[in-house]
SERO-53612 format. One record per atom (N, C-alpha, C): x, y, z. Coordinates in steps of 0.02 Angstrom, whole numbers, plus 50000, padded with zeros to 5 digits. Atoms other than C-alpha are relative to their C-alpha. Example, Ala and Ser with C-alpha at 12.3 -4.5 7.8 and 13.67 -1.06 7.14 Angstrom:
2
500454994150000;506154977550390;500455006050000;499584994149997;506844994750357;499615005550037;
//
This chain:
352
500414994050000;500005000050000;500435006350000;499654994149994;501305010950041;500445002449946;499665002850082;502285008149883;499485001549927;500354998750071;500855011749779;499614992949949;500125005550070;500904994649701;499124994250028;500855005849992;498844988249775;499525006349959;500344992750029;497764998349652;499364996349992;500685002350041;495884994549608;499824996349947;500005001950045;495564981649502;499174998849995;500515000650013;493694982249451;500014994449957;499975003350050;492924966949365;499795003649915;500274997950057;492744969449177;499414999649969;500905000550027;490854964049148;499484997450060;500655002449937;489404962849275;499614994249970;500465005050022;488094950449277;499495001950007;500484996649969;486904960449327;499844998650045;500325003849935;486474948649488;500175005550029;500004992749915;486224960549648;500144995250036;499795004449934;486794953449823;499765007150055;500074995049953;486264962449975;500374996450085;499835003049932;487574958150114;499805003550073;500234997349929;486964962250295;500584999550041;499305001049968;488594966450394;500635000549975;499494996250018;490114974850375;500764998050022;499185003549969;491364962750482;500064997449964;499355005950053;492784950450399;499514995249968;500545007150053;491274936250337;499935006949954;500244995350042;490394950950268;500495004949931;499674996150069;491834961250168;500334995249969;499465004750058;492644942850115;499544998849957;500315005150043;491194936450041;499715007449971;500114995450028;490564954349966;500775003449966;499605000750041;492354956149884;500194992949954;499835003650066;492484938649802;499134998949958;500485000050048;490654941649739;499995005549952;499904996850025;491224957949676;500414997449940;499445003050049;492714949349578;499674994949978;500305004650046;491424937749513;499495004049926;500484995850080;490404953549403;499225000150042;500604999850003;489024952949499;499865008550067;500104995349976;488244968049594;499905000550081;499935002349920;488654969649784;499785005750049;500234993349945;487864982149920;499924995550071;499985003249970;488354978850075;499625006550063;500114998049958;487274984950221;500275001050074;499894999949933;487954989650407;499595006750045;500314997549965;486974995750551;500215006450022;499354996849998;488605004850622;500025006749953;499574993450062;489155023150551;500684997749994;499115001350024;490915013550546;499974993149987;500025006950035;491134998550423;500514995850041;499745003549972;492004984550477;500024996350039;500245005549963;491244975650596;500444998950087;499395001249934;492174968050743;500505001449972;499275000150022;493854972050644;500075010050028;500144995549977;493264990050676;499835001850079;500124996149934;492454992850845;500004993150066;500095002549945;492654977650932;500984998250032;499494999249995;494544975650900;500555005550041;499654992950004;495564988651005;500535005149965;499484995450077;496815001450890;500614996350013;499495003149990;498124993150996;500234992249974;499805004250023;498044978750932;499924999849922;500225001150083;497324981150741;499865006950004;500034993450056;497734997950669;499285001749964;500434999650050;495945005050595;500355000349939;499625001050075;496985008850453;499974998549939;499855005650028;497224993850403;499274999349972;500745004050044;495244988850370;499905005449951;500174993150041;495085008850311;500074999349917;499774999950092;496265006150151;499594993949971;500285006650032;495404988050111;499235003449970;500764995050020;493734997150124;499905004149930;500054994350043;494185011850004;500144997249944;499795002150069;495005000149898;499214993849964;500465004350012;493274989249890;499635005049978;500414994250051;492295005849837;500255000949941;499934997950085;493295009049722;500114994749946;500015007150044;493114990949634;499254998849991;500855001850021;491104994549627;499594997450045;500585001749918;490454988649805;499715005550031;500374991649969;489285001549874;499864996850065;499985001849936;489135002450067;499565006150017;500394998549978;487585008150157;500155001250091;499895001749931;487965012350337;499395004150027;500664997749931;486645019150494;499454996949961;500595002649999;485595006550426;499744993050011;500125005449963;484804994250520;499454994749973;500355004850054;483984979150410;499634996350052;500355003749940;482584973750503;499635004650040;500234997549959;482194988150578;499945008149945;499864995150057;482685003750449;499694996749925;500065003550057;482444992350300;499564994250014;500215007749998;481324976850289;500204995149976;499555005350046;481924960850231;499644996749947;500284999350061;480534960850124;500175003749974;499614995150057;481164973850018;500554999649987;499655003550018;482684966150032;499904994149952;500135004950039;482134950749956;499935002549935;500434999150060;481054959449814;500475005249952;499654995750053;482484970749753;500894995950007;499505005749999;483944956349787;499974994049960;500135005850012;484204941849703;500424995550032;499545003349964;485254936449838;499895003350087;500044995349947;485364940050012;500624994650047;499575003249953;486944935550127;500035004250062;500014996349940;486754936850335;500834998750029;499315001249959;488504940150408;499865004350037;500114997249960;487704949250569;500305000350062;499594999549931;489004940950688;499584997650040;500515002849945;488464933250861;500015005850058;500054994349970;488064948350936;499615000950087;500384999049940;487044944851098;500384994850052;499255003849940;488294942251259;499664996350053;500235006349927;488134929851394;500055004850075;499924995749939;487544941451545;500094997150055;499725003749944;487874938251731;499304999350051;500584998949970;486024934651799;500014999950088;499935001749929;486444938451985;499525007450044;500474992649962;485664953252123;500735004449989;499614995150010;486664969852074;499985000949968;499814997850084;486664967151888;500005007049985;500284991850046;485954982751861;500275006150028;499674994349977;487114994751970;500425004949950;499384994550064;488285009751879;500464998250032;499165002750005;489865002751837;500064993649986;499875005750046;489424985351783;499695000549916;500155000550085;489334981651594;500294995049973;499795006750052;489584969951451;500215004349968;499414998350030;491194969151375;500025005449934;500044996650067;490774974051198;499915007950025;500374995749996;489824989451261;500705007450009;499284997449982;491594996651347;500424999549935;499355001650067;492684991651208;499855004049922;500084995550074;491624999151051;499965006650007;500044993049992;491285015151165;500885002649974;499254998450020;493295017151148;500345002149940;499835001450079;493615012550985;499395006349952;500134993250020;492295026950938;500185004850018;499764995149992;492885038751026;500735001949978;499344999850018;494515035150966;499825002649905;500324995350079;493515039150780;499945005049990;500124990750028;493015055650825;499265001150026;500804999249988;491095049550900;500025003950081;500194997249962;490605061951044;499644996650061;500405002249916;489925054851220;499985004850050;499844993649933;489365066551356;500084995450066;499795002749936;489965062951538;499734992850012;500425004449957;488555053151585;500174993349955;499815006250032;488795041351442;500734995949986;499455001750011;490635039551442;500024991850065;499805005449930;491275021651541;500715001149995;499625000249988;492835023751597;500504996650049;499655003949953;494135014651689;500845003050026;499724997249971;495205027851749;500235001750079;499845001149937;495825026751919;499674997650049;500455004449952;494575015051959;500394991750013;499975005549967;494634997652040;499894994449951;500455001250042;494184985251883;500074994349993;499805008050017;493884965251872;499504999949929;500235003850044;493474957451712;499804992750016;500215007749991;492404941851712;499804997149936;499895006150049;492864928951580;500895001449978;499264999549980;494674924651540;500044997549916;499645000050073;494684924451332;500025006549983;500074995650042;494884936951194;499845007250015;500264992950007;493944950351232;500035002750091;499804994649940;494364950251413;500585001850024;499174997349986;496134953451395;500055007149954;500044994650037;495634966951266;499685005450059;500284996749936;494624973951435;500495002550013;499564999949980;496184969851507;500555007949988;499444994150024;497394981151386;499535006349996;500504993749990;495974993951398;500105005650037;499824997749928;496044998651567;500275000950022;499324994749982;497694998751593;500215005749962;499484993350031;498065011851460;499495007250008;500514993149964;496485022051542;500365003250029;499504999849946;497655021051693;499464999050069;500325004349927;496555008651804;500524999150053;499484999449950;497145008851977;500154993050026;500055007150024;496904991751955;499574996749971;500865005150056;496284977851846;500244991450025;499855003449994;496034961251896;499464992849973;500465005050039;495064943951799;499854994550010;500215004049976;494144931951849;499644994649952;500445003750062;493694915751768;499464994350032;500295005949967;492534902151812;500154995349997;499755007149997;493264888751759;500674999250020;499355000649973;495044878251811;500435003849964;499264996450036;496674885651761;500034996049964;499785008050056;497124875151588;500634996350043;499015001049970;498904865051629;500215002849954;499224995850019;500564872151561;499984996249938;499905004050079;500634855551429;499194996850008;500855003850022;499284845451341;500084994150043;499965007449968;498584833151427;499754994349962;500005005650039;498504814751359;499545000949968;500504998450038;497044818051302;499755003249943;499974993150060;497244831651205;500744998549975;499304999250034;498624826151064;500065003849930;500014996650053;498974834850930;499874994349934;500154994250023;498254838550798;499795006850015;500834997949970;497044844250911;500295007250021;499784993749971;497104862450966;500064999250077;499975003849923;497984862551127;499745005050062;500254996549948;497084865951288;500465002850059;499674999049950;498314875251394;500105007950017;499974991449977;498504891751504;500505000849929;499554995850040;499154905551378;499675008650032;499924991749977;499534922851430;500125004949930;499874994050051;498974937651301;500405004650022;499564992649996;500024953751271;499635004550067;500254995549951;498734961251386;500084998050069;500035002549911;498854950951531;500855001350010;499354998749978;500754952851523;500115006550018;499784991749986;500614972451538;499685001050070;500144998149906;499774968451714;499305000350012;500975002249961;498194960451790;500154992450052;500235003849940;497894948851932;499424995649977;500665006850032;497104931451869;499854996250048;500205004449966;496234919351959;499454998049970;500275006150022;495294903151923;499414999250045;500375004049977;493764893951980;499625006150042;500444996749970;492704910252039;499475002049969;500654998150016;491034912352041;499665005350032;500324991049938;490284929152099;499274998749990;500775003049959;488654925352179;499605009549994;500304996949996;488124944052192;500425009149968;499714994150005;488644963152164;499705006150053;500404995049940;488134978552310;500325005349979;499794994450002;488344995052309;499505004550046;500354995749978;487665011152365;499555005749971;500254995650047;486495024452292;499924997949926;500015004050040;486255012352156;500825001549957;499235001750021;488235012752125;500404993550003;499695006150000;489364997652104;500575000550055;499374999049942;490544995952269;500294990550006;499625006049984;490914976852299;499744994549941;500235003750028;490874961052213;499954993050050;499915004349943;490454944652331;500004993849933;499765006150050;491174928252252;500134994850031;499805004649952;491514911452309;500394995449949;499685003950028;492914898752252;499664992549970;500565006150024;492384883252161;500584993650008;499595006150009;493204863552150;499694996849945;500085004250027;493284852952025;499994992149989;499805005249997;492814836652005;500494997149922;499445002250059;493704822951850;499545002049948;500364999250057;493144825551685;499334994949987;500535004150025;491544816251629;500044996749929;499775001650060;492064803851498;499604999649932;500554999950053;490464807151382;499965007749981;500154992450007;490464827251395;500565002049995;499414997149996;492204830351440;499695005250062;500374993949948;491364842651570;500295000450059;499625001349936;492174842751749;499325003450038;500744996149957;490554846251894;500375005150028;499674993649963;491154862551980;499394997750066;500205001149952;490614862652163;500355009850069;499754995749982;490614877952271;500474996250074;499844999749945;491994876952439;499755003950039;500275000049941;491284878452581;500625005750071;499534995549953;491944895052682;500555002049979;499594996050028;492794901552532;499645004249973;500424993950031;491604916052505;500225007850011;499694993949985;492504933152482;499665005449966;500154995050064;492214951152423;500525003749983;499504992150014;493144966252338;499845004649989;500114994349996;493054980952335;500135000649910;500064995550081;492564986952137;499735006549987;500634992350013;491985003052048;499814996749916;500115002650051;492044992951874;500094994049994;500055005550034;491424976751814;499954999049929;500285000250058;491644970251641;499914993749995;500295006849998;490794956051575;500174999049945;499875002250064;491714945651443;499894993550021;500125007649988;490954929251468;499794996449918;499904999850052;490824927451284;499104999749967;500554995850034;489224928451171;499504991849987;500275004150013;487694916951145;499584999549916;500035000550065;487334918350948;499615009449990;500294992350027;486474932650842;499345003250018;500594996649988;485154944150881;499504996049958;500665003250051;483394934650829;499535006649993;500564996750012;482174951050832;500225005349944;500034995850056;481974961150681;499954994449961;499975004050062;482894953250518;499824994250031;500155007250015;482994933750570;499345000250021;500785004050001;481084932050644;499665001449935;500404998550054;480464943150500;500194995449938;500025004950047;481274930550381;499964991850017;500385006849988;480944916250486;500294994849965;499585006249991;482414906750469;500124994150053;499985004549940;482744890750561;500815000250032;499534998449947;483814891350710;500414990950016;500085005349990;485044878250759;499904999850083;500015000649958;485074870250929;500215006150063;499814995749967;486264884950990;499955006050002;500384993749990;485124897550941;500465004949906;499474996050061;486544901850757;499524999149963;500495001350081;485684902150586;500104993249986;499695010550037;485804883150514;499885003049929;499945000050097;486264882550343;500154992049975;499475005050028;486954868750231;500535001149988;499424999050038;488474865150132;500015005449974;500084993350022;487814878850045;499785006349997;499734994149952;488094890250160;499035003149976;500874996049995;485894893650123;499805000850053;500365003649941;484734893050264;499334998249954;500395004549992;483084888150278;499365003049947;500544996950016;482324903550174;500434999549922;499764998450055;482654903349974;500385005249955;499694996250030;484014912749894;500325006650078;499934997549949;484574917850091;500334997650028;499255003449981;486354913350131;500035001550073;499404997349943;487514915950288;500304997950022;499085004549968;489194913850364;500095004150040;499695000349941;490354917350492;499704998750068;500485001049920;489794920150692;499404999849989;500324999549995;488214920950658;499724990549974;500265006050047;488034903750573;500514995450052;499645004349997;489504895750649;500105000950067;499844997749938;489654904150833;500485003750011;499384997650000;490844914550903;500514997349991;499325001350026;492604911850834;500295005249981;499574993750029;493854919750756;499925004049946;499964995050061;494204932350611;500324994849918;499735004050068;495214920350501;499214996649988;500275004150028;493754907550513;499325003849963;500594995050056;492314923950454;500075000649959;499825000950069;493374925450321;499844995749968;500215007350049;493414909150250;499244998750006;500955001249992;491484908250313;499845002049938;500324995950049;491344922350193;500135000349924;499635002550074;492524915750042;499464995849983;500515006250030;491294899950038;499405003249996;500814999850011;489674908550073;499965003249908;499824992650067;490294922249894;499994990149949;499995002850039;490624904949817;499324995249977;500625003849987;488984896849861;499395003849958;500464995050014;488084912549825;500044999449904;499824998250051;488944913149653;499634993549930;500125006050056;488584894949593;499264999949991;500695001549981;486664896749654;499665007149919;500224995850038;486454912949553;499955000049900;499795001450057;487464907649395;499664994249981;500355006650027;486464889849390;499465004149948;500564998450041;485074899049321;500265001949909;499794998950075;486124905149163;500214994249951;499405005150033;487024889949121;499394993650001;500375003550016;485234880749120;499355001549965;
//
């Protein structure tokens, strides 16, 4: 990019097919760039005034440069993808009128609805879910405006994170560069071990403690806690009450281990901020999916087939939203196959 040598390569003949992708993260701009480089006509919708999805506002700058998605972006306009943002499909748009002016429709909406902490306190100032903290940042780091009341901050406050992946070490590097007066994370389940255990041989991805960049810049971990409640005062957040847990052996049909609370290990701390990264239970169902009245699978994701359809005709989707939370590489590729799925479904009609 810097060199000059990534320039716009538009395809040379359309097909006239339309696509209307829903979602602006990594599924969404892979599979709305290789349907572009197929000739066919691509408009990709996001809810968001900033494209990109989680690569954008859920990512912090510290770790992924906006930049970086910025130039991909500009370079996807200018190859003939048009991008619709502040608009919310389902709610702004119908997905009937989607349908009737699409001859395609791909959902890459992401698994957007987080796993809350159903205990007494929930609802004090100063607890929140993770995302909520993390995209406020990452806009304001854009240029988006918050007054006092709406700002969350973790400035010389007290701050535990509860869940111990991804997004709560992104808490993690958060808070310290607020200049939390501390941050410390709590997980519910055991500590992994150091190596794999027999069990786990490779190929297999291995189950073992790993320490992110964020946890090395300084946080206080601990295992096997379950926080039973939250108190405060003047409906403010002041303590968190938690109690240690044991494990029994694994369960050789689930793999599961029973957790069990100890008995007269019930402590509190003193907090002014909770964040909640306990990770996410699939995609929003109200609006788009009821109004198209797709089928759901067991864990609440879109079900599709091989080809990457669901359950409604000519109505694709990939990545988190289809497949669960995961990573960025695997939205991509979600979104390479859904563009190729999309492509063969559209083109059958010519070639018969």
């Amino acid at each position: 990019y810097e060199e000059g040598w990534i320039k716009p390569n538009p395809p040379k003949q359309r097909t006239e097919k339309t696509i209307a992708i829903v979602g602006s993260g990594p599924a969404g701009l892979a599979c709305a760039d290789q349907l572009n480089k197929a000739g066919h006509i691509v408009t990709v919708y996001e809810k968001n005034e900033y494209l990109g999805g989680l690569l954008t506002l859920g990512i912090p700058n510290f770790k992924m440069d906006k930049k970086i998605v910025e130039r991909r972006i500009k370079l996807m306009k200018q190859e003939g993808i048009k991008f619709k943002t502040g608009v919310n499909v389902g709610v702004d748009v119908s997905a009937k009128e989607l349908q009737e002016k699409f001859d395609a429709i791909v959902l890459c909406g992401g698994a957007e609805s987080p796993r809350d902490l159903p205990v007494e306190g929930r609802d004090l100032k100063g607890t929140y879910v993770a995302m909520d903290f993390l995209t406020q940042q990452t806009k304001k780091y854009l240029g988006t405006k918050f007054s006092d009341a709406e700002i969350i901050s973790a400035k010389g406050k007290k701050v535990i994170v509860l869940g111990g992946g991804d997004t709560g070490s992104d808490c993690i590097g958060t808070s310290n560069r607020q200049g939390a007066s501390s941050v410390k994370q709590y997980e519910l389940l055991a500590c992994s071990p150091k190596e794999r255990d027999l069990d786990n041989p490779w190929p297999q991805w291995a189950f073992i403690e790993r320490t992110s960049t964020s946890q090395e810049e300084g946080v206080g971990r601990d295992y096997g806690i379950m926080t039973k409640k939250l108190t405060g005062e003047n409906g403010v957040l002041q303590k968190l009450h938690a109690v240690r847990l044991e494990f029994g052996p694994k369960d050789p049909k689930t793999g599961r281990r029973e957790m069990k609370e100890i008995e007269g290990s019930e402590f509190e701390e003193d907090v002014d901020l909770v964040l909640l990264a306990m990770g996410f239970l699939g995609p929003r169902k109200e609006g788009l999916l009821e109004e198209l009245g797709v089928d759901l699978t067991e864990r609440g994701n879109v079900k599709a087939g091989d080809n990457k359809m669901t359950s409604v005709d000519g109505v694709f989707t990939a990545g988190d939203m289809t497949r669960g939370q995961s990573l960025v590489v695997w939205a991509i590729a979600e979104g390479r196959k859904a563009a190729e799925c999309v492509n063969n479904y559209l083109m059958a009609e010519v070639f018969t």
